[in-house]
N, C-alpha and C positions, 0 to 999 in steps of 0.2 A: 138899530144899534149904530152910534157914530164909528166912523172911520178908526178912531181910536182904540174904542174896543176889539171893532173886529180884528184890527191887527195884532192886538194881545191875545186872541182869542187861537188866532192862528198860529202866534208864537214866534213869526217871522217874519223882519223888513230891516230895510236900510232907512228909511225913513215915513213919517203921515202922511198925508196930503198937504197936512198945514207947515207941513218940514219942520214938527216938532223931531225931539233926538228920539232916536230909533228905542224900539220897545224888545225884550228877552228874544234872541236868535235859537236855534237851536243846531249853533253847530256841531256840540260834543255828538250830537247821534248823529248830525250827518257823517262826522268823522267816523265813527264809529263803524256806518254803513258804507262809505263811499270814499273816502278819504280823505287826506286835508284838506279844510278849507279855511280860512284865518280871518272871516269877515264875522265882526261881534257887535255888540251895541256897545254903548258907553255906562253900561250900568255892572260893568266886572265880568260877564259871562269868559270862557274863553278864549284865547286868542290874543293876537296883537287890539291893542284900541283901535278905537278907531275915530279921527278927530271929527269934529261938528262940520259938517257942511257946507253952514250959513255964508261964508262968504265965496264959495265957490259958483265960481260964474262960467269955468271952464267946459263947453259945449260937448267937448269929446269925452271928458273923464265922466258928465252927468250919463251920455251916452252906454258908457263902460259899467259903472254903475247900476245902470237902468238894465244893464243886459247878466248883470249877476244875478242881481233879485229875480228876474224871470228864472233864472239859471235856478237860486233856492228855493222857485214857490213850484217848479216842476219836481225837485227832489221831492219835496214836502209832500207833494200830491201825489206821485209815486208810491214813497214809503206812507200816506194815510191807508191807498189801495190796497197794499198786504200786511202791512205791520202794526204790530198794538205798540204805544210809545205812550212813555211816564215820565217826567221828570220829578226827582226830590230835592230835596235840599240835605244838607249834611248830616239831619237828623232821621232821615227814613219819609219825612213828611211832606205829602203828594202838593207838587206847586204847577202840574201841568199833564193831560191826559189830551191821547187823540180820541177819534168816535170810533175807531176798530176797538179802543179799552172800552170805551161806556159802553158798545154793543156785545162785544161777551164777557163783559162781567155783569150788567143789568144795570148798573149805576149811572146817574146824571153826572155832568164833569162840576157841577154843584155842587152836587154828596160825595164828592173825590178826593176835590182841591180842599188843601186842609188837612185833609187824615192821615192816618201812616197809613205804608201799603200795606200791614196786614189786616187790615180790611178786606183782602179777602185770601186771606190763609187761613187754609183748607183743613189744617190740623196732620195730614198725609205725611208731612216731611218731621223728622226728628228736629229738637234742639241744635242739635251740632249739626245741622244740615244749614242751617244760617246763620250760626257762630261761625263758622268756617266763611260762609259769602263775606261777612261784615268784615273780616281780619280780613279777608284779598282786598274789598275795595278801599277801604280805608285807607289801606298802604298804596292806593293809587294801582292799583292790577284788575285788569278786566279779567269778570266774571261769568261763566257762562255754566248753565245746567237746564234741566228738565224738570218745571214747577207745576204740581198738582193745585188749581186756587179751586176757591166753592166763588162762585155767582151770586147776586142778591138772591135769587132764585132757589138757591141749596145745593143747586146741580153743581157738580163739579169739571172740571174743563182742564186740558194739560196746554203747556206754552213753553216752546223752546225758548230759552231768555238768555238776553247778551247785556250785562250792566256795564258803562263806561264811565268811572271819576269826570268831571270836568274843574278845573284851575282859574281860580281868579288870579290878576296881574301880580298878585302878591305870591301865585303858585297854593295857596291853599287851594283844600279841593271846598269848589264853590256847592257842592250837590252830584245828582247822577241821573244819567240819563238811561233807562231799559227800554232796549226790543225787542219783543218780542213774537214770535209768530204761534197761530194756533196747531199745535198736533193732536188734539180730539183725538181729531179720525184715526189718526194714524195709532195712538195710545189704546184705542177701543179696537182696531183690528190685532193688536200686540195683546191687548191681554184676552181676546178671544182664541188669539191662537196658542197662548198661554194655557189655556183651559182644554183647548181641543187636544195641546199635549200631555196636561194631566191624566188627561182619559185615555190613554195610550198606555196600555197598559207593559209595555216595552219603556226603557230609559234612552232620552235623545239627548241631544248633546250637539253645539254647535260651535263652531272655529271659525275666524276670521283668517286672512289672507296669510297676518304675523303667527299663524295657529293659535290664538290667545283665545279662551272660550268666554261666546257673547251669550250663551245661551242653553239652558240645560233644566231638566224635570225632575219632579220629585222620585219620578221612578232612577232614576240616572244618578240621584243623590244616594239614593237608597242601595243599589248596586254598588256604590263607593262607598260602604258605612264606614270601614276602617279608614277613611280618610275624608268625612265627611266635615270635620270641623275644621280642615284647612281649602276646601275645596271653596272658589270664589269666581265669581268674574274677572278676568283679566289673565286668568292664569293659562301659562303655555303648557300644549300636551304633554309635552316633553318633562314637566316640571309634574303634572298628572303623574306619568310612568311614573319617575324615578319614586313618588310617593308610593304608588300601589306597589313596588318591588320592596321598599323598604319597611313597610309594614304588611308585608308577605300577604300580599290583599289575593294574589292568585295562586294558584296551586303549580308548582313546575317539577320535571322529571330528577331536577336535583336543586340543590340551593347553592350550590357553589360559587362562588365569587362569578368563574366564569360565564355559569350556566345562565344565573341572571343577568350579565352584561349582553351575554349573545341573545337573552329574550326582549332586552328591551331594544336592542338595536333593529332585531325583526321587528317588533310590532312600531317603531317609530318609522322603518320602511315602510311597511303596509300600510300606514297612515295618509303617509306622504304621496302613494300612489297607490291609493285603495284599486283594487280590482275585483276579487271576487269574497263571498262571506267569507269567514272563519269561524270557530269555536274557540270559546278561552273558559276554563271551570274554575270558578273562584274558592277563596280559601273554605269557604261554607259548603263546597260541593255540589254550589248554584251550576248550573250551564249555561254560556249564553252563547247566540249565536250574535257574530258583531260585523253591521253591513254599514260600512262609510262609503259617501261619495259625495265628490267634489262639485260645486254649483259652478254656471257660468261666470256667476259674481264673485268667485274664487274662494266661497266659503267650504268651508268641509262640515258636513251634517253624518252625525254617527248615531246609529239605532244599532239599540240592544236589546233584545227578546230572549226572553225566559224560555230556554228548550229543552232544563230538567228533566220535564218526562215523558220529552220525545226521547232523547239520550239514555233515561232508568230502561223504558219499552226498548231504546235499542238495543242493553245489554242485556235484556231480559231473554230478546229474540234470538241474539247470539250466542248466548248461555244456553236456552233451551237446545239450540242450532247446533252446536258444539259442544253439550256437555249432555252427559246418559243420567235421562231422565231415576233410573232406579237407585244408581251409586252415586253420581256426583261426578263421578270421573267423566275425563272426555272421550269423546266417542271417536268413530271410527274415522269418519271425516275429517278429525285433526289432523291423523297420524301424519297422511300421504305431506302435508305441508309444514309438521313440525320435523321429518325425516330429511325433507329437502334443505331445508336450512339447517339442521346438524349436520348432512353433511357435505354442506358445503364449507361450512364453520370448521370442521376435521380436515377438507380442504386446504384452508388456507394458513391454519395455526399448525398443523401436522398432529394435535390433540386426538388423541386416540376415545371413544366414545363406543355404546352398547346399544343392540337391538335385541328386546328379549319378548318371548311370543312365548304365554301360558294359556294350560287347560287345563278347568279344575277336574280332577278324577273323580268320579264315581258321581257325579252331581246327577244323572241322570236318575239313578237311584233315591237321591234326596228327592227331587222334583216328582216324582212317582208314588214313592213311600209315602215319606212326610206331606206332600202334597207340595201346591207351587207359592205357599204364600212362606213356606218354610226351604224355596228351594231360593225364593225373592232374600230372604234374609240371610241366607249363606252365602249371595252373592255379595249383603250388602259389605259383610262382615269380613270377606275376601278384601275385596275393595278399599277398606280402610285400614284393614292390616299392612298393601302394599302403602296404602301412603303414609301410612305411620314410619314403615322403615324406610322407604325412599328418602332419598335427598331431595330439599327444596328446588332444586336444580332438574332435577328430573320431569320427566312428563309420565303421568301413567292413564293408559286409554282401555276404556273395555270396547272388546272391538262387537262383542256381540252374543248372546246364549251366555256362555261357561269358558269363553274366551277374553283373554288382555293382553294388552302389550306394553310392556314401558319404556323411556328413551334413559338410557343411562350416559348421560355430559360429563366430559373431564373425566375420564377415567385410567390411572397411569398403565393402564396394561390388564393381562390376563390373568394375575393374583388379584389387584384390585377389584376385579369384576367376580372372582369368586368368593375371594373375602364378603362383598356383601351379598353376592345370592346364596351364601349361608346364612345370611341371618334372614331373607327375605322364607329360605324353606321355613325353619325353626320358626318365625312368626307364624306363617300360614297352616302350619302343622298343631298351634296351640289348639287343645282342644274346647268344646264349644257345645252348649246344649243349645237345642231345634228341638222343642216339639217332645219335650219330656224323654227326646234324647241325646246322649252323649254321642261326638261323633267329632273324629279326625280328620278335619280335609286336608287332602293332600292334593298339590299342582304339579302339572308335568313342566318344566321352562326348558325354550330353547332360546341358543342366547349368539348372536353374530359379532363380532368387532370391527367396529370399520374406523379407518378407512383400509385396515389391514386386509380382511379379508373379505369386505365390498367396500365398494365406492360409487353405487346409485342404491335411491331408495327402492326400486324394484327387484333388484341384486339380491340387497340387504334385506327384503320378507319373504323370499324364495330360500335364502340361507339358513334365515332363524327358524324359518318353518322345516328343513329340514332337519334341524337340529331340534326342534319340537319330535318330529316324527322319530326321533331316534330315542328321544329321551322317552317316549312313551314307550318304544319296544324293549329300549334295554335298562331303564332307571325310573321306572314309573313313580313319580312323586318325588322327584329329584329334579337334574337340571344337565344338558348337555352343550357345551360350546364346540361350533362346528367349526370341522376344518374339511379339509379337502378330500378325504378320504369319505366321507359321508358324503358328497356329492357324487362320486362315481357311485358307490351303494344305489341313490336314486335311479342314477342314468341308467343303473345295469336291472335297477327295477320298470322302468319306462322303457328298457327292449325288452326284457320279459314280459309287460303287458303286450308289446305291440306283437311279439308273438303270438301269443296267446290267443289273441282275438283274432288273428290269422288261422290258424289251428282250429279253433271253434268254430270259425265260419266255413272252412274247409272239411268240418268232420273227423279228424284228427285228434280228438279229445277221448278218450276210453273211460271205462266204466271197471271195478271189479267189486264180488259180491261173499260180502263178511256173512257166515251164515251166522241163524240166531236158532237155540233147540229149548229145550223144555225140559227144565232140571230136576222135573222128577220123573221122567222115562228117559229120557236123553233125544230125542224125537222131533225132526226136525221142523221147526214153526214157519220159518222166513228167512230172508235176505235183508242185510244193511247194504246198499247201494252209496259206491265210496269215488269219488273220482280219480282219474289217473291219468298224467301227461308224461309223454316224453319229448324230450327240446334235442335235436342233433342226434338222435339213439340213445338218450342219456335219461335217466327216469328224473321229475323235479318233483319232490317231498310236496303233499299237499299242504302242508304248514308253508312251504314258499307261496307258492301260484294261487292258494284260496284267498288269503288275505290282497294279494295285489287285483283279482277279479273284482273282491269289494270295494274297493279303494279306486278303481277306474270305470267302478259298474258294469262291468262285465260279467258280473257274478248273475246277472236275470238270464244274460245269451249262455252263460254255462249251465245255468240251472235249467233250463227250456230241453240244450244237449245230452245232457244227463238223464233227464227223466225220459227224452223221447228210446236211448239206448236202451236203457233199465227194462221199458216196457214192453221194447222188441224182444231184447234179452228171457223178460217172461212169458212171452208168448212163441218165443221157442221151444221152451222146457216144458211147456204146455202140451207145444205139438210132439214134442219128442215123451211124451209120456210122465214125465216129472211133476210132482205137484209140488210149485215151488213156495208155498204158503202165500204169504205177504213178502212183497217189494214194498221195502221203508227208501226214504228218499228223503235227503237233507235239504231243507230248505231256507234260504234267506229271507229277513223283514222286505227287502227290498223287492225279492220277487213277490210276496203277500200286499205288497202297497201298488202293485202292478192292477191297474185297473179291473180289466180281463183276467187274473190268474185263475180262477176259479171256470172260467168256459173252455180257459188253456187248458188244465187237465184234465176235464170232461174230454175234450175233442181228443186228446193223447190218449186218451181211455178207452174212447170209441174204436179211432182208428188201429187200436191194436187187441181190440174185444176183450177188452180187460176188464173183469167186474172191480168198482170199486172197492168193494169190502175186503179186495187183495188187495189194495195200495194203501200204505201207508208215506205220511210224509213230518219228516221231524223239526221238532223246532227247538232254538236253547232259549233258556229263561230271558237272556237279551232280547230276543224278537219279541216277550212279550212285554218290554218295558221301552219299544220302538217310541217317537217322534212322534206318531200317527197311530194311540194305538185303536183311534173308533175302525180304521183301514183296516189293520193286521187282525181286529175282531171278526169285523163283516168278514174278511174272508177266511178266516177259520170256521165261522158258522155257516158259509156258503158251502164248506169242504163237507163238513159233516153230514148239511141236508144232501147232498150227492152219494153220501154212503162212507166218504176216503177217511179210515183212521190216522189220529192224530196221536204223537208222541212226543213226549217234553223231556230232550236231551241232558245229558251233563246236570243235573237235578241237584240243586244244590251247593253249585258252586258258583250261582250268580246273585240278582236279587231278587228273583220273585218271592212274593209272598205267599200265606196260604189264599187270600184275598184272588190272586191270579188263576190258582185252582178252579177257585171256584164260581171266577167270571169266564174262564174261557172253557174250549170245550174238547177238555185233553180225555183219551181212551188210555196212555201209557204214559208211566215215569221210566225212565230211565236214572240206573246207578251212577255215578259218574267213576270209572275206572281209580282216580285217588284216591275213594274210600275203599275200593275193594281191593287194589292194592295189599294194606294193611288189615284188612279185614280182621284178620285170625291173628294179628298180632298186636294189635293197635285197640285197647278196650274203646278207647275216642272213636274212632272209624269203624269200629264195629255197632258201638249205640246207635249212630247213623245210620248204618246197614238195617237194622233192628227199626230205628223210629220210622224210614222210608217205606219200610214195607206195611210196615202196622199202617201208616198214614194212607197209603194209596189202597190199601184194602180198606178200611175204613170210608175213604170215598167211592169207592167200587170202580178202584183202576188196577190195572196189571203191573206188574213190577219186571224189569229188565236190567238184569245188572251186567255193567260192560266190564271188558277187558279181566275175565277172568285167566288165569294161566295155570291156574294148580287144582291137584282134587280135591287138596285140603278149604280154598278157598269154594268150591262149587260144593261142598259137603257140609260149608257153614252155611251156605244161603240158602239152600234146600232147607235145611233144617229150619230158618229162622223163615221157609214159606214165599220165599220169591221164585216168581212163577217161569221167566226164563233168561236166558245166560246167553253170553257172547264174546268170544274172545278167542286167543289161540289156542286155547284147550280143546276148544271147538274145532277152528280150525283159521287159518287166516285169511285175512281178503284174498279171493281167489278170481282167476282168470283163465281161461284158454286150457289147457290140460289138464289141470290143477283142479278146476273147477267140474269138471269132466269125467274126474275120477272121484270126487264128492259126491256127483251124483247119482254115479253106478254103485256105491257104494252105500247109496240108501232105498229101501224099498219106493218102488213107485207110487207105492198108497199108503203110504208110514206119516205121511205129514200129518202132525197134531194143532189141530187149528189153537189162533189166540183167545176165541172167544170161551 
């Protein structure tokens, strides 16, 4: 190729060899790349002219000259080393290509020169993706963007491109010069990690320095749907937020002008200096957990994970955790930490507020009777009674069995609180069929006010439970608000226990013996063995001391005391000649759940050569409808195999059924003293009198009617066939003299056995 070509070829010189005028420069892209340079040909590219040569003879300027062109063919070869370069003319049509274009496009600079350059557009880019190029350059404004071309090959290849107008001497734009460099690689690792974040199944999202988002997934779109159609590249977090707040894209504690401003100024905090995750739940009720953090290159990359139903399983867990599985209410676990914030909340507002502690009555009887599937549905039906009348404000917890308690908030005072625990009775009082029966439950409440009359939540369940225990002795199915006079009541029952157990470990505890005869000779049968204290010289009612022995469990070391007396007591009267029939002996569920009870009065039996078939031991209908009653079984069938008769107290006045007859294994009924009372005057308590005897002779048990006091009453039961009587007609619990002279007063060998 002559000199001439190649210099066209190359696109570059001041002059040929033959010092013909200089052929097309390519300053506009050197400008473009490097900056100005004003050396042109004389064929208009541009630049200043530049005049012909020929007559210069001047040795230093040839020199100067000789050292520029070195100066543009090191550019040239430079920018051939990294950059792809084009030149057109004003219509788009290719009048100059280096060999970085004909090596990745696949094209000769043959097949080049001449064409327009969409020759190799790709198809990739929109119409107005080169409407827009054409209007910048035209108007003489450099162009610059990221072009997807296809290769003669098909493949397709990316290039960052910088397009620069260049100016003939007349200022028109003579053509355009582009360079470009290849990002392939770099476009094929971007849209691999494009893909890698599709498949992340979490939304990412990516910030530049200015926080303007460069980068973000389809999951991340998805998570923004209410504002999906504004959501773009370029766009600042900030401009994000104020959209997700304005189309209420998340879920907040209120909507208030405020609440919003103060949500988005948090979360444009924590942006700004992300630290540790968060949660934010979207208006959908989505969860996401949201972890940002800041690159070294000062970008912020934010990931968002779907943690729905880790969050549903959490509240599932603390539902289950905190709320009673049978009712729905919450359980017992709440209370201690919903108590402490009410009252500290009563604390600081001086708002007066309620502790109220119920037990359903007689439930033990449902759960026995009816059975537990009908004692489960009277709870459930408790349960939604209290939340029907409670206040949304309130909390009601079942703390456990046949127990609840609920927080009563904002309450103006001690009418207030009674006003509604009237209607809380009257709901819970509505009656209700269980099991094909009709049945009224009734709750015992006790109910504390604080901060008046406690102010800790320990105070405050020591309070209402004493006001529970009041309300049960003296307003059963009602409700009592304690004060202060109902605490000394306990305290002076908690030194009567600690007597007591004093007393009883000392010996100190006595015995006296109700006799029982045989109403149709008069003839005496047995002994009712009754307990009896005195506290300072002073006698205390066994209606006092029985119930508080129960209540502190001391009722097993009393019962243990009692029976060891009773049986000394009959092997007295033994040796003194007396045949004292049967020693009956009242017994608690609690000492029958006694492991050992059963070898316990064997051994009391022995050691005082007592034949069984003299001991009797009582029990009331309660014991048989005890907590445990496989326990209270075993050991009544234990007693029996041993010989010791068994007698079922107060008969009548609780809730056995005939079913309890005839599972346990009772030798006597007893009358319960209420019906015989009215005996002879009462037709109702007499038919009683009447069906008890028929029944228990019918099962082939003995009949005992207590608390007789007149002849008229012992001259109806005889007649109506009860077998024997007890009471002060007889004679009364007797002791020491008294007792002494009962028994000189009956022949030695007069006693009429029960069998």
């Amino acid at each position: 190729m002559s000199p001439h070509h190649s210099s066209h070829a190359q696109g570059l010189s001041l002059t040929d060899e033959g010092g013909a005028p200089p052929r097309p420069l390519m300053s506009a892209a050197l400008a473009a790349q490097a900056g100005p340079l004003h050396i042109v040909d004389n064929a208009g590219l541009p630049g200043r002219a530049l005049t012909s040569l020929h007559g210069l003879h001047d040795e230093a300027v040839r020199r100067q000259l000789a050292g520029m062109q070195a100066e543009l063919d090191a550019y040239k070869a430079a920018l051939d080393q990294h950059a792809i370069v084009a030149i057109t003319d004003p219509s788009g049509r290719i009048t100059h290509v280096n060999q970085p274009f004909c090596a990745i496009s696949g094209y000769t600079s043959e097949e080049l020169v001449g064409q327009r350059h969409n020759i190799v557009n790709s198809g990739h880019h929109p119409r107005s993706f080169f409407v827009e190029m054409w209007q910048k350059i035209a108007r003489g404004g450099v162009w610059r963007a990221e072009i997807c071309n296809r290769a003669k090959t098909g493949d397709l290849y990316w290039v960052d491109t910088t397009i620069v107008p260049f100016r003939h001497e007349t200022e028109k734009i003579g053509g355009f010069v582009s360079i470009r460099y290849d990002i392939t690689k770099r476009k094929q690792a971007e849209a691999l990690l494009l893909d890698i974040l599709e498949t992340i199944p979490g939304g990412v999202a990516a910030f530049d320095e200015e926080e303007k988002l460069i980068l973000f997934n389809e999951a991340y779109r998805d998570y923004h749907a209410g504002i999906a159609d504004r959501l773009t590249l370029g766009m600042r977090f900030e401009e994000i937020v104020d959209l997700v707040v304005e189309r209420e894209q998340v879920r907040l504690a209120s909507t208030s002008p405020e609440r919003k401003a103060a949500w988005k100024e948090t979360r444009i905090r924590a942006f700004r200096r992300p630290t540790r995750p968060h949660t934010q739940q979207l208006a959908d009720g989505t969860w996401l957990q949201v972890q940002e953090r800041r690159s070294a290159s000062g970008n912020t990359v934010s990931v968002r994970t779907d943690i729905t139903e880790l969050k549903n399983a959490e509240f599932t867990i603390k539902k289950q955790a905190e709320h009673d599985s049978l009712t729905g209410l919450y359980n017992r676990s709440v209370l201690a930490e919903a108590l402490e914030r009410a009252c500290e909340r009563s604390k600081r507002t001086g708002q007066s507020a309620a502790l109220v502690i119920a037990d359903l009555d007689g439930f033990k009887w449902v759960n026995d009777t009816l059975g537990h599937a009908a004692g489960d549905r009277l709870l459930v039906e408790i349960a939604g009674r209290l939340q029907a009348t409670l206040r949304a404000s309130d909390i009601a917890v079942r703390l456990g069995g046949d127990e609840f308690a609920f927080i009563l908030s904002r309450v103006s005072g001690h009418a207030a609180v009674e006003r509604l625990m009237k209607r809380v009775v009257r709901a819970v009082k509505a009656p209700l069929t269980i099991a094909a029966r009709t049945i009224e439950p009734r709750c015992s409440f006790g109910i504390c006010l604080f901060p008046d009359q406690a102010r800790s939540k320990d105070e405050l369940m020591r309070s209402a439970d004493i006001a529970l225990y009041e309300a049960k002795a003296t307003n059963r199915g009602g409700y009592r608000v304690f004060h202060t006079g109902m605490r000394r009541k306990v305290e002076e029952r908690e030194r009567l226990a600690a007597r007591l157990k004093a007393d009883i470990g000392a010996g100190r505890v006595d015995i006296a013996l109700q006799p029982q005869v045989s109403l149709v000779d008069g003839s005496h049968i047995g002994f009712e063995v009754l307990a009896r204290w005195s506290r300072a010289g002073r006698h205390v009612p066994p209606q006092t001391f029985i119930p508080v022995a129960e209540e502190t469990g001391l009722i097993v070391d009393l019962g243990r005391a009692v029976t060891e007396r009773a049986l000394a007591a009959a092997r007295r009267m033994r040796d003194d000649g007396f045949d004292y029939g049967v020693i009956a002996v009242n017994v608690a569920a609690a000492q029958l759940r006694t492991d050992d009870f059963v070898e316990q009065i064997a051994a009391c039996l022995a050691r005082h050569d007592i034949a069984p078939s003299s001991f009797e031991i009582e029990i009331t209908e309660n014991v048989l409808l005890d907590r445990a009653p496989e326990k209270i079984l075993s050991a009544l069938v234990g007693l029996k195999q041993l010989g010791v008769l068994i007698a079922l107290d107060d008969f009548g006045t609780g809730y056995a059924s005939l079913t309890h007859l005839k599972q346990f294994p009772v030798d006597r009924l007893k009358i319960d003293r209420s019906f015989v009372r009215d005996s002879t005057s009462d037709p109702g308590d007499a038919a009683i009198c009447r069906a008890t005897i028929g029944l228990a002779h019918s099962l082939g048990l003995k009949v005992v009617a207590e608390g007789i006091e007149t002849e008229e009453q012992r001259g109806f039961l005889a007649s109506q066939g009860c077998d024997f009587g007890q009471g002060y007609l007889f004679g009364k619990p007797l002791q020491g003299t008294a007792l002494a002279q009962y028994i000189d007063a009956r022949p030695a060998s007069g006693c009429r056995r029960m069998t």
